[in-house]
C-alpha positions, -999 to +999 in steps of 0.1 A: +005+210-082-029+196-074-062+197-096-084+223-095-114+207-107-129+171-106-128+170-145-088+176-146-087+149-116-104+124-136-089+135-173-055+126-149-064+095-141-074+084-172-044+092-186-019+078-162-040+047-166-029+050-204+008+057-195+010+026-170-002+001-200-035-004-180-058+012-205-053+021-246-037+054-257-064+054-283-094+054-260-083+093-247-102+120-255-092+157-251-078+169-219-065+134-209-051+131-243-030+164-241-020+153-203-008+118-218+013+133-244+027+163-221+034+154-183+051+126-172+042+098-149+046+115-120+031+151-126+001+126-134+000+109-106+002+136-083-029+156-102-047+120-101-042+114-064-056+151-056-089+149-029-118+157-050-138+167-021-147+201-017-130+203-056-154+227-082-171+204-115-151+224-133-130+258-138-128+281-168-096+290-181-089+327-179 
């Protein structure tokens, strides 16, 4: 499943970035902290990888 916003693309990325070692686990902050701790290395990747062109700021949740 691809993001739906450039804020879950990034939060993504920041957080596979924690799950590969590349960046601290303590430096996440909200979404990318939840995505750390609940989707795996590849559900990450794939919502990190997503094209953000054409991709909304952000999307409320209904």
């Amino acid at each position: 499943m691809p993001a739906r916003s450039k804020a879950q693309q990034r939060a993504a990325g920041a957080a596979l970035s924690a799950k590969r070692g590349e960046t601290k686990v303590s430096d996440l902050q909200g979404a990318s902290k939840e995505m750390y701790e609940t989707m795996t290395e590849a559900e990450l990747e794939e919502y990190a990888s997503t094209d953000h062109e054409g991709l909304p700021e952000k999307v409320d949740d209904d």
